[in-house]
C-alpha positions as a Markdown table, in Angstrom:
| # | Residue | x | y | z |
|---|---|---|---|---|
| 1 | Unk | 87.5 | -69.3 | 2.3 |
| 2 | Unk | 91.3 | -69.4 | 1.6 |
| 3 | Unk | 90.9 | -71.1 | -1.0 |
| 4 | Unk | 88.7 | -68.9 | -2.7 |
| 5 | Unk | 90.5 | -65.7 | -1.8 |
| 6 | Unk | 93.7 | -67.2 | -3.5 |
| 7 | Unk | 92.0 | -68.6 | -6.2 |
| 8 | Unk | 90.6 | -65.0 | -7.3 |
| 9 | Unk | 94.0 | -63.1 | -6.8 |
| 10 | Unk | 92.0 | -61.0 | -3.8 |
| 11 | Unk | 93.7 | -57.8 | -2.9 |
| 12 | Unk | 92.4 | -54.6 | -1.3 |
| 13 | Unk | 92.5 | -51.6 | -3.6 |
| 14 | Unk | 95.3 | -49.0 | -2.9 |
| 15 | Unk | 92.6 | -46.2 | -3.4 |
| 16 | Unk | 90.6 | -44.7 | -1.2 |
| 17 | Unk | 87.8 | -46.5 | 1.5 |
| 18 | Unk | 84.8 | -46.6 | -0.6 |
| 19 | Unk | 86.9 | -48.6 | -2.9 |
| 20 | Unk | 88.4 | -51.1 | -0.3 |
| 21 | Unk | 84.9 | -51.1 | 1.2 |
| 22 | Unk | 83.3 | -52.5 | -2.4 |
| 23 | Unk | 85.8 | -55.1 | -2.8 |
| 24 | Unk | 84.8 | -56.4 | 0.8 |
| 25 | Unk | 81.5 | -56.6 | 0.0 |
| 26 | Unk | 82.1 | -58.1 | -3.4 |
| 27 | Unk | 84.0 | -60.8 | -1.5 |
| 28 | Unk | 81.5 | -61.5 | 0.9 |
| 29 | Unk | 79.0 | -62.0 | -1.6 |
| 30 | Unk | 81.0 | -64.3 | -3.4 |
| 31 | Unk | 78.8 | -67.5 | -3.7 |
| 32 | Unk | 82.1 | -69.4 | -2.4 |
| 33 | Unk | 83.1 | -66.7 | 0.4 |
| 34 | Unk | 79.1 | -66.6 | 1.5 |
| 35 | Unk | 78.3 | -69.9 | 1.7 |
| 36 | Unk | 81.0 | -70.7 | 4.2 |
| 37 | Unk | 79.5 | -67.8 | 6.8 |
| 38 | Unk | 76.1 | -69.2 | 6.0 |
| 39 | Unk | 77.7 | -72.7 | 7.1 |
| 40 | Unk | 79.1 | -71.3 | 10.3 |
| 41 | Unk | 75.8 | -70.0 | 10.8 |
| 42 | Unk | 74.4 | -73.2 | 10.4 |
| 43 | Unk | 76.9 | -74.7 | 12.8 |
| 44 | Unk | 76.0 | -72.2 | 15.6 |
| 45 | Unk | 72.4 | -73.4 | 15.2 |
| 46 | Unk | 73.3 | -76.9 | 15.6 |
| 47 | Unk | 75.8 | -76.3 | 18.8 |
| 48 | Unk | 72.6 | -74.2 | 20.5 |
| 49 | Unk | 69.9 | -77.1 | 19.8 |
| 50 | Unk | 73.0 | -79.7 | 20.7 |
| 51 | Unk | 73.9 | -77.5 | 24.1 |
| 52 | Unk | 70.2 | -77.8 | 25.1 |
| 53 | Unk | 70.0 | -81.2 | 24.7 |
| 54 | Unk | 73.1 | -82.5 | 25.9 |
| 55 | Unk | 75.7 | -81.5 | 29.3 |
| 56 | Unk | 78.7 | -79.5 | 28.2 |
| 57 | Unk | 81.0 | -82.2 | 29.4 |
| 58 | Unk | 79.3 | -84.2 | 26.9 |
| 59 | Unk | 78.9 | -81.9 | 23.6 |
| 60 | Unk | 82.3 | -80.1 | 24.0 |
| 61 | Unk | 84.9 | -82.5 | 23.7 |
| 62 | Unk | 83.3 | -83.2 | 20.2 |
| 63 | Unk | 84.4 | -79.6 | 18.9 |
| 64 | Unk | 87.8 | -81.3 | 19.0 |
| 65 | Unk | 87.3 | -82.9 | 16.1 |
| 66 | Unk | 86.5 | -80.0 | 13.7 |
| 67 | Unk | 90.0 | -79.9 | 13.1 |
| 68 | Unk | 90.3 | -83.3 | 12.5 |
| 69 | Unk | 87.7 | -83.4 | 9.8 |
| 70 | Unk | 88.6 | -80.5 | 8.2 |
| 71 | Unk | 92.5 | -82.2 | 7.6 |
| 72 | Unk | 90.5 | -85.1 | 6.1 |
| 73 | Unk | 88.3 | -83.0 | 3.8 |
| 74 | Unk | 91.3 | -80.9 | 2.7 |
| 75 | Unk | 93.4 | -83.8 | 2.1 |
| 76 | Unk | 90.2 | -85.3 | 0.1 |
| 77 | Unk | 89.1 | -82.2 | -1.8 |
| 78 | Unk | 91.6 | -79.6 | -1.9 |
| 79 | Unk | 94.8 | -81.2 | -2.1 |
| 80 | Unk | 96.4 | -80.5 | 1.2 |
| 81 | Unk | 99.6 | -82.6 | 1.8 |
| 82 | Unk | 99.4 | -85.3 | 3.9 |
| 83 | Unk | 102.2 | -86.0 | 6.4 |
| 84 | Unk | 103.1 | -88.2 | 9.2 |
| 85 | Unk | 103.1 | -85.6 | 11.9 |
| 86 | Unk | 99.1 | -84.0 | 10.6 |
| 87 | Unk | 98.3 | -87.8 | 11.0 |
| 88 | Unk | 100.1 | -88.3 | 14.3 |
| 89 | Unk | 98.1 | -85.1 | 15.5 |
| 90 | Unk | 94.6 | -86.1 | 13.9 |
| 91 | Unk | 95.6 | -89.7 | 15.9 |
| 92 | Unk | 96.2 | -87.5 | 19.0 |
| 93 | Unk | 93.1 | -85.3 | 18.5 |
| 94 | Unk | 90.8 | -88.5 | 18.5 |
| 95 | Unk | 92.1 | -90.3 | 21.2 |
| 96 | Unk | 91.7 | -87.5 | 23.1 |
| 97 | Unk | 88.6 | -86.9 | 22.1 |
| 98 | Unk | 87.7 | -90.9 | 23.6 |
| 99 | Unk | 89.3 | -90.2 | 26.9 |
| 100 | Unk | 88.0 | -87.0 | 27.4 |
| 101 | Unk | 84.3 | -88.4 | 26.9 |
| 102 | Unk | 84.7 | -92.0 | 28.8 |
| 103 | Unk | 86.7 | -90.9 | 31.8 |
């Protein structure tokens, strides 16, 4: 959603609310801006069917690795910069992820 917000210069209008409140709703409905709260949707579906199917001690630890795959997708697709301490903490986030699941 950053992304998109800085990509179309998004701003709230100086004028009055009816004004600020149509340029929210034009950037929610932006294809971009929507389909990333239709993902999280998605996501929250997948957590509920995962939580009744699986012991929180189990499932949880896995959220832990949402940021590590969002640092790989950004590096991939967006550009991001890649540096030695975002890999040292990706390293960190998985092997945390390991122990916190076997032990």
């Amino acid at each position: 959603m950053k992304w998109r917000i800085s990509n179309i210069h998004f701003a709230l209008p100086e004028t009055g609310v009816v004004d600020k409140f149509g340029a929210l709703l034009r950037l929610v409905f932006d294809p971009y801006v929507f389909s990333g709260f239709v993902s999280a949707f998605v996501a929250s579906l997948f957590w509920m069917a995962a939580m009744s199917k699986f012991e929180i001690t189990e499932a949880y630890p896995f959220m832990s690795l949402a940021p590590a795959i969002v640092f790989l997708l950004a590096v991939f697709f967006l550009g991001e910069t890649f540096t030695i301490g975002k890999v040292v903490g990706l390293i960190l986030i998985i092997v945390g992820t390991i122990v916190t699941v076997k032990y």
